[in-house]
DOPAPA-371371 format. One record per residue: x, z, y of N, C-alpha, C in turn; residue in one letter. Coordinates in pm, whole numbers, plus 50000, padded with zeros to 5 digits. Last residue first. Layout:
XZYXZYXZYA...
This chain:
436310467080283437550467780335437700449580355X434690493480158434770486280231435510475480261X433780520479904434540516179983434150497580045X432460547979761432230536079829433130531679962X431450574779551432460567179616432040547679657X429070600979469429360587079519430650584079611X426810622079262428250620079348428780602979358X423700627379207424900629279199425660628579301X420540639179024421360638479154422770632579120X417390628078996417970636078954418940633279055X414990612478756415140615178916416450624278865X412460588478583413810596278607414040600378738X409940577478341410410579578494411650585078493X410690547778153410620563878158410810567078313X411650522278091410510526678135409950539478155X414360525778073413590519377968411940522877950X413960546378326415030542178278414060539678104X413730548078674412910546978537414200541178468X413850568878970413290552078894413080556478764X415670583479193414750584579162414300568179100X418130604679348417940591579317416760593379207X420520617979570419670619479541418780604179470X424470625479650422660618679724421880621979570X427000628279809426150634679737425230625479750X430330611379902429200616179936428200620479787X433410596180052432960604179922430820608479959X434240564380197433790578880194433450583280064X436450542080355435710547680238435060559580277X437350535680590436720522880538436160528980371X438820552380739438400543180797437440533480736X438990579180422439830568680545438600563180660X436970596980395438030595880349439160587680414X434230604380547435000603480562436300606480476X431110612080471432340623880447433580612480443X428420605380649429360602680554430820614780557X425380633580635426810624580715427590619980663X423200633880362424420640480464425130629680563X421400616880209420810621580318421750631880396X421610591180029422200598580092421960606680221X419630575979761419570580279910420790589379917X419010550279515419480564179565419490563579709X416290541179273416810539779435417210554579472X417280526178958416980537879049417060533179182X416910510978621416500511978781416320524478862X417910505478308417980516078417417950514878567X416550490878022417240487778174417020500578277X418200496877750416970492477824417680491477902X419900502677549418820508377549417750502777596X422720487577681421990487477531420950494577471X421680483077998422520491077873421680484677766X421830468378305421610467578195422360476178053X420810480278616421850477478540421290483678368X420450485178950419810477378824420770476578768X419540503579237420550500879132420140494079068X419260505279604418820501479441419740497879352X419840524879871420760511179824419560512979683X420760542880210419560538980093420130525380021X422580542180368421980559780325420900554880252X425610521880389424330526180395423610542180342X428210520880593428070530080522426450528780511X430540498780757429170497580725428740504280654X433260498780892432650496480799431330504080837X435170496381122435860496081066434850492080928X434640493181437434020493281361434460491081221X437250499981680436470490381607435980496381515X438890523181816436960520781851436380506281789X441050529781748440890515481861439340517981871X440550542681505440850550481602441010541481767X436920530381361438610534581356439060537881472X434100542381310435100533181411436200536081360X431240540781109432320543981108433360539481169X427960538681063428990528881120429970537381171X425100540180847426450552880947427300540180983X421870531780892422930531580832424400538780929X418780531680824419290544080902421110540280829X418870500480754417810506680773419010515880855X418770477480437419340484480587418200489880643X419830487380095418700487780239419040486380355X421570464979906421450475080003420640476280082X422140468079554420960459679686420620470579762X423720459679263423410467779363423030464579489X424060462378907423940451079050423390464079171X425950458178642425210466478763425220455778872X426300460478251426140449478406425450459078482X425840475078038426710462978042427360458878207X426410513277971425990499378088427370486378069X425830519577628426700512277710426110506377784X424830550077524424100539677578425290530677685X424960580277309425370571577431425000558277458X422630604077297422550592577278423690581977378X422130634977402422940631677374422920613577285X419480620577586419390628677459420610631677381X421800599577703420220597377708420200608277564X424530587577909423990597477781422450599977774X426020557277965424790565177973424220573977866X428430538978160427730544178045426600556778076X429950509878275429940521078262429040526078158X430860481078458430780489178344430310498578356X433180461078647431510463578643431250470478512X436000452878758435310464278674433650464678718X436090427578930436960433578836436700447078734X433960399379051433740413678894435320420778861X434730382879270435280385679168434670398379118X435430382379606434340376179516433730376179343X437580396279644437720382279683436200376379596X436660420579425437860415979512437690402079538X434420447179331434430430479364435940428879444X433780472979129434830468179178434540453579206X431490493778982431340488279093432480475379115X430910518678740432100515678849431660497778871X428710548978672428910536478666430110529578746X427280571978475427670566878554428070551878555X425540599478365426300592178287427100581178482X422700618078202423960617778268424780606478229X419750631778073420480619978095421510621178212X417760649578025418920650677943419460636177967X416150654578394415640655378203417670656378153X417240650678597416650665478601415890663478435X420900636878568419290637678556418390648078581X423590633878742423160637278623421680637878694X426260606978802424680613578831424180619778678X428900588578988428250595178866426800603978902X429480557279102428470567779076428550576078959X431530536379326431340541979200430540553179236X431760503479467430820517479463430910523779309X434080480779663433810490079562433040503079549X434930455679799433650461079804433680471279644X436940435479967436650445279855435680452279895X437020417980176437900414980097437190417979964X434470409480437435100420080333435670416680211X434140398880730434660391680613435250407280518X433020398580944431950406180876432730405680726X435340389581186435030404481172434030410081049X437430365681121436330367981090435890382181049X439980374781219439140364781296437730360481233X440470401781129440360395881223439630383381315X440240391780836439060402880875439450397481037X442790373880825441680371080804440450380080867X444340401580882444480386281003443520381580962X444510413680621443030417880771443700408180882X445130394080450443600393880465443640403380632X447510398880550447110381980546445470386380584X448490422680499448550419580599447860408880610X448920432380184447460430980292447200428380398X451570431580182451000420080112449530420380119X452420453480287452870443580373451830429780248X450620480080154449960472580309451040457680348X451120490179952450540471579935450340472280074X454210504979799453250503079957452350486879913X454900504279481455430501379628454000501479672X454590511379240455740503879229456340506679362X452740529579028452750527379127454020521279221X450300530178770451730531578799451950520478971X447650559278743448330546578775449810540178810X445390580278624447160576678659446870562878615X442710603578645442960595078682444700592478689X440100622178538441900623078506441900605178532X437420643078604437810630578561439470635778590X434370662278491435740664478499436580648978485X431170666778618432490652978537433350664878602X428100682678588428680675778671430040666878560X425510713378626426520701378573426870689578647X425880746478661425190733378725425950720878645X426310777178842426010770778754425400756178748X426920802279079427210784179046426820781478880X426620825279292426730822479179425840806679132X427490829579629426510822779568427160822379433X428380851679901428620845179775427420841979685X429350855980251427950848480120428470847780010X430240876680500430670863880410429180862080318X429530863780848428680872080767429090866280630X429460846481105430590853080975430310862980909X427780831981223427600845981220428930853381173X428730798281346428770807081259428900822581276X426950789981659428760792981634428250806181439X425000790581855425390775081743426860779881670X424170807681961425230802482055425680788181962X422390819481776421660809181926422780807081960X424120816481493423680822281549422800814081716X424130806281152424220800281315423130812681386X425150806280834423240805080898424860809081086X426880808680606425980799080602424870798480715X429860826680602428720827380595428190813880600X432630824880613432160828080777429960824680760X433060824780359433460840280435433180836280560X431550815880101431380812580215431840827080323X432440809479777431710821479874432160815379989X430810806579442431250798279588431520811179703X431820808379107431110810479207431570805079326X430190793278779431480803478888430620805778976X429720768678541429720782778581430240786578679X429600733078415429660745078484429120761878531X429370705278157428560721378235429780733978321X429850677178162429500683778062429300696178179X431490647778133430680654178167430730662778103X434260631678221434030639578096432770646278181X435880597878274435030612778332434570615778220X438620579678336438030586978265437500598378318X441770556478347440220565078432439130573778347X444650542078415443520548678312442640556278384X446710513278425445500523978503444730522178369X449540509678338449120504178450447640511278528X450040523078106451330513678194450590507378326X447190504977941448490510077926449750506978035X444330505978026445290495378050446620506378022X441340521978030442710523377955443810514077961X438730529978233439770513078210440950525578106X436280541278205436570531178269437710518678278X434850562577993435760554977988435560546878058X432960590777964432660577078002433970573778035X432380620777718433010611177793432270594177800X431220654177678431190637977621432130630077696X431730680877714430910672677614430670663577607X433290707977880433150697077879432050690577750X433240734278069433260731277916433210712577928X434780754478346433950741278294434170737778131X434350778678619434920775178490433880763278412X435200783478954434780771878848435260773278690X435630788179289436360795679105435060788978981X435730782879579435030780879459435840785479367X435670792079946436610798079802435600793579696X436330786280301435380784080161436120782880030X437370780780545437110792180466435850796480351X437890756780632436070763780664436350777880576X440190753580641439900753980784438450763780760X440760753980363441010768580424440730765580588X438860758180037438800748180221439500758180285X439780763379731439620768279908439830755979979X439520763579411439960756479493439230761079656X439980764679050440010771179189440910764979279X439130757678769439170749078882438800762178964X439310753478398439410767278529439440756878650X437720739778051438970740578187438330748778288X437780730777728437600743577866438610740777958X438000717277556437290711177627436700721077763X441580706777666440070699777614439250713177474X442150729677872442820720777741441530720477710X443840736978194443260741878031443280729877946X443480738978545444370741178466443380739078316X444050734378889443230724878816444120730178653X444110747479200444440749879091443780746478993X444760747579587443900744279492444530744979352X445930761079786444600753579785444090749579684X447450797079813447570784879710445980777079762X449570797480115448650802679947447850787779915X451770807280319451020799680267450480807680167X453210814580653452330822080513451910808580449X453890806380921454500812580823454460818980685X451490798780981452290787580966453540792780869X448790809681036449630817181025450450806180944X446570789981084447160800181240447910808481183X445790784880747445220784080902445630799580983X448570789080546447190798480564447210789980740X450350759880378450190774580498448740777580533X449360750580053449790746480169450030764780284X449900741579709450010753379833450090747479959X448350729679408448990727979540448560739479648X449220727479038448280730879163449140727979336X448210722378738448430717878825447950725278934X448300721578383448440733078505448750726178606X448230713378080447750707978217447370726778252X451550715377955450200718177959449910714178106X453820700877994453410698477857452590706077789X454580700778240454510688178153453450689478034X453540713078563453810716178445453250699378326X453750717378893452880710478794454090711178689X452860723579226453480728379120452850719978998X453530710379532453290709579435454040713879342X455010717579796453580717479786452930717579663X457420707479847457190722879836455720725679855X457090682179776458550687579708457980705779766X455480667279864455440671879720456020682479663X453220678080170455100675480099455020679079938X449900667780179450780682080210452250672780125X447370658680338448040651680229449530662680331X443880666980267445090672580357446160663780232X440520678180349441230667780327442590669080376X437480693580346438840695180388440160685880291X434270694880487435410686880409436670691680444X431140699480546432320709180494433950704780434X428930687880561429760684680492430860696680445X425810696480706427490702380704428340696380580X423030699280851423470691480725424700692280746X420680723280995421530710780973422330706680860X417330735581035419290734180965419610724781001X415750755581296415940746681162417060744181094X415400773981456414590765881461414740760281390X418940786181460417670786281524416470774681529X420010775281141420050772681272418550781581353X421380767180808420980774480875421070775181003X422830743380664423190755880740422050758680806X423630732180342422290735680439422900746980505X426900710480243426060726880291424460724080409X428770698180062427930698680154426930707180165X432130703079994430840709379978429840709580113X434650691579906434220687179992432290696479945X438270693279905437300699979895436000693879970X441800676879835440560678379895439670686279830X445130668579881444450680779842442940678479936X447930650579729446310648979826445640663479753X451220651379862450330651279750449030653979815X453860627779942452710636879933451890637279860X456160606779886456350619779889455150633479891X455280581979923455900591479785455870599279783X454720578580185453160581780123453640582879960X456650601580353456470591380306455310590080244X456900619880681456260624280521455830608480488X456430620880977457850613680872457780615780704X454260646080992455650636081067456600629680966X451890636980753452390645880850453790641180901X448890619480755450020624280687451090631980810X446690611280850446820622280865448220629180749X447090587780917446980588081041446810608981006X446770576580694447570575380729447870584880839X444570575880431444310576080609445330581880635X444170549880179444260562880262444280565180356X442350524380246442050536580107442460551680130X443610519480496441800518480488441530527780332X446250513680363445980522180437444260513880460X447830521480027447160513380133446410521480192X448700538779838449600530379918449140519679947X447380563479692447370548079641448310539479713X449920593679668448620583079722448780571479697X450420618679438450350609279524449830598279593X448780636379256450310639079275450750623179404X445630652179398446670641179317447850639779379X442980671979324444890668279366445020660179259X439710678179434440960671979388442100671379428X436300686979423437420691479465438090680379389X432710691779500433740677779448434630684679518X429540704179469431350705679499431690697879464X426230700979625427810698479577428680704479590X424970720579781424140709879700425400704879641X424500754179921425340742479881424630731379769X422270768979929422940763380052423450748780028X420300770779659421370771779734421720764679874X418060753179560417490761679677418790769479745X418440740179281418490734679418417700741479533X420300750079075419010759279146419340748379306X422190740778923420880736578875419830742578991X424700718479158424180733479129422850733379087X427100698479033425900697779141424830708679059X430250690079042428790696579025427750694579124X433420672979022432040673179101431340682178990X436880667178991435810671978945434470675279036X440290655478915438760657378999437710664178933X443420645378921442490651678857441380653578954X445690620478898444600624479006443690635278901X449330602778944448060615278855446760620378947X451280575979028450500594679050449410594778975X454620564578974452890565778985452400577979042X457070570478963457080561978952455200556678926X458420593079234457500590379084456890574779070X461520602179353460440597779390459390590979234X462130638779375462570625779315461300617379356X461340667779435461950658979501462330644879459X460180674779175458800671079299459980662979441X460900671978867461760671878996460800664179130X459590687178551459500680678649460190679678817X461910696678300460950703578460460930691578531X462330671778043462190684878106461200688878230X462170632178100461830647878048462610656278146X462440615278276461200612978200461160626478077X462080639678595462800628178569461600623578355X459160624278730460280626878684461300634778694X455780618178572456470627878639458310622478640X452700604778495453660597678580454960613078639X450830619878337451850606578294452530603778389X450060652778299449960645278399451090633478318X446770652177998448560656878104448800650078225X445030645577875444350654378019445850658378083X446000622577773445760615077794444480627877913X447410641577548448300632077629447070623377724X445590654677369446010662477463446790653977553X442610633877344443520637877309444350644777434X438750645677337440260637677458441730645177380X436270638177158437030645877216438140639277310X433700617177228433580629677218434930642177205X434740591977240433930595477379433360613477360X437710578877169437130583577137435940588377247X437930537977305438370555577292436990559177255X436560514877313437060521577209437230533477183X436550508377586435430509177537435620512177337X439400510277695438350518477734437200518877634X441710494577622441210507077536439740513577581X442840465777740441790474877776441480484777639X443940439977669444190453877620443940470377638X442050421177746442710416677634443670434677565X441390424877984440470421877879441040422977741X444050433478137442770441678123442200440678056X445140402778122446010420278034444550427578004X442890395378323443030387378154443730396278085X443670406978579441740407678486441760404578322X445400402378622446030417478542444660413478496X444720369978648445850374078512446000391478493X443450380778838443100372878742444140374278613X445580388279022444520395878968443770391578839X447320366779073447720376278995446450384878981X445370346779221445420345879070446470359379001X444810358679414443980356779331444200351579179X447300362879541446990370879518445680372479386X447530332379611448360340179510447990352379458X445060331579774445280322979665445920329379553X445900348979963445080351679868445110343179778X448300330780069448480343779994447120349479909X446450308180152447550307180099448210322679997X445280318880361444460312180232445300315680111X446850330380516445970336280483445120334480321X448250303780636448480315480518447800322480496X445460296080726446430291280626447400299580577X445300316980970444340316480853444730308780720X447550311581089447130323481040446530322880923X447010285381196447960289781088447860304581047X444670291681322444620283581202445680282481146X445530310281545444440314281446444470303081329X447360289881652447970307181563447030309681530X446360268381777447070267581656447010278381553X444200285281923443660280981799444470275781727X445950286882100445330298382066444780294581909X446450261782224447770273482157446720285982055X444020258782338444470250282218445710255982158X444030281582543443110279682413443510271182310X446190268882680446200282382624445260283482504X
């Protein structure tokens, strides 16, 4: 039995080899398109042409867009703040829709799409504001997340040839009602963002200017990325309130907080062919028999400063491999290209995240160091995450934190927004 046992783990693992192999070198070759026709570090970084805040992937390839047809990519719009009066409740907003999901599962979470809803067919609606609540004797720390992948075809409205995007789902316990979750609309360099949690009953209205840009990939036909920093206004309101009564159960007392604060407006499309879970099957038979073995390891950061510095950075390793290490840095309005990032994790108070079998799916730290080289100097920080991970799948999360070093020997501190994945 054991010697049977160890055939099928070592042919396993031979193909295993075997397909990453292949897999390694088609990456390598999109790594060589990428180098070779990458726009990113060219584009303009102070305005955005109007084709490039639209949505690119719709069909049919003109007129009204048809949310019943299947798209030949998806579109992601986003946006984070982080509020100048750090004595609010709330310490972040990060909201987004995108016209469809990446098509892998540990990136998306499957497990909350809805009966028989293809991963073509939906569209992603999230909110995620982490909140000081208020408690007898002290607070706690509240994410507040609402994450929902809703039917394209009567969920999404979206317009060609202005950016207006938005998504409806049904009002919580009234199945027969809907309204609208979220609404991403305007034209470089003003844009509107209203968007509701409707389990937590939480309403933001956001108006945003924009002023610079960081470019991550321009690959034509295949993936574009892009964050626009620059300043916020609105407001938040909290209709079951912010503070706990002795039974631990929200007062519902509503709150409204006036928002001001800076943060990114990003526009994300990719073209999207098919599902990758049957050609990820090899590696997690690999992760299988070697449980610490991580394929991909990706951390992206944006952060603004408590002086005049904002800017960010993208992360990407596959099979061992640099596929995007880059990013940039506004210093006095001064832009400043990060060449190279390296990143060194603390262990220590770390989150361990199960999947729905009760395996351990990933490793979430709450302290890590940055180093990374620009054409200014060198920018060292140590960030912290001091909320609960916010859960996106099994093997990513979104989160806030806090970060403090020197940048070309200058002290620095200040805050942002973080993606980090596993897998």
């Amino acid at each position: 039995m054991l010697t049977a046992l160890a055939a099928i783990a070592a042919l396993v693992l031979l193909v295993a080899v075997i397909i990453i192999a292949a897999i390694l070198f088609r990456l390598l070759a999109h790594g060589l398109r990428g180098l070779l026709f990458d726009r990113a570090l060219t584009n303009d970084r102070t305005f955005l042409p109007l084709a490039y805040e639209l949505p690119r992937y719709l069909e049919p390839s003109s007129g009204p867009p048809d949310t019943s047809r299947r798209w030949p990519g998806w579109d992601g719009w986003y946006f984070f703040m982080v509020p100048d009066d750090q004595n609010l409740p709330v310490k972040m907003v990060r909201a987004s829709i995108m016209t469809g999901l990446y098509g892998l599962q540990e990136i998306d979470d499957y497990q909350e799409l809805l009966l028989r809803l293809s991963t073509f067919d939906a569209v992603e609606h999230l909110v995620l504001t982490p909140t000081v609540v208020s408690k007898t004797g002290g607070f706690e720390r509240t994410n507040h997340r609402s994450h929902r992948y809703l039917p394209k075809r009567s969920s999404l409205s979206i317009k060609r040839d202005t950016l207006d995007v938005a998504v409806a789902g049904p009002k919580v316990n009234q199945d027969q009602q809907s309204e609208q979750y979220g609404r991403i609309k305007g034209s470089w360099p003003d844009y509107q963002f209203e968007f509701i949690n409707p389990e937590g009953e939480i309403t933001v209205s956001l108006k945003y200017r924009a002023r610079n840009l960081v470019w991550w990939a321009d690959v034509p036909e295949v993936f574009t990325y892009f964050a626009a920093f620059g300043d916020f206004e609105g407001t938040i309101t909290y209709r079951r309130g912010t503070r706990k009564d002795r039974l631990e159960t929200l007062v519902r007392r509503e709150e409204t907080y006036a928002l001001k604060g800076r943060g990114s407006f990003e526009h994300g499309f990719a073209r999207r062919p098919f599902d990758f879970d049957s050609f990820w099957f090899p590696v997690r038979a690999l992760g299988a028999i070697i449980p610490r073995f991580r394929a991909i390891r990706y951390q992206y950061e944006l952060f603004v400063g408590d002086q005049d510095l904002h800017g960010g950075f993208m992360l990407a390793r596959g099979f061992g491999i640099d596929f995007r290490n880059l990013g940039g840095l506004y210093v006095n309005g001064t832009y400043q290209r990060i060449r190279k990032v390296q990143i060194d994790y603390v262990a220590g108070e770390d989150d361990r995240v199960g999947t729905c079998d009760g395996q351990v799916a990933a490793t979430f730290h709450r302290e890590w160091t940055v180093r990374a080289v620009t054409d200014g100097g060198v920018l060292e920080y140590a960030g912290r995450r001091e909320w609960p991970p916010a859960s996106i799948s099994s093997n990513m999360i979104y989160y806030n934190f806090s970060y403090r070093g020197t940048y070309a020997g200058k002290a620095i501190s200040g805050r942002g927004y973080g993606e980090y994945l596993s897998m």
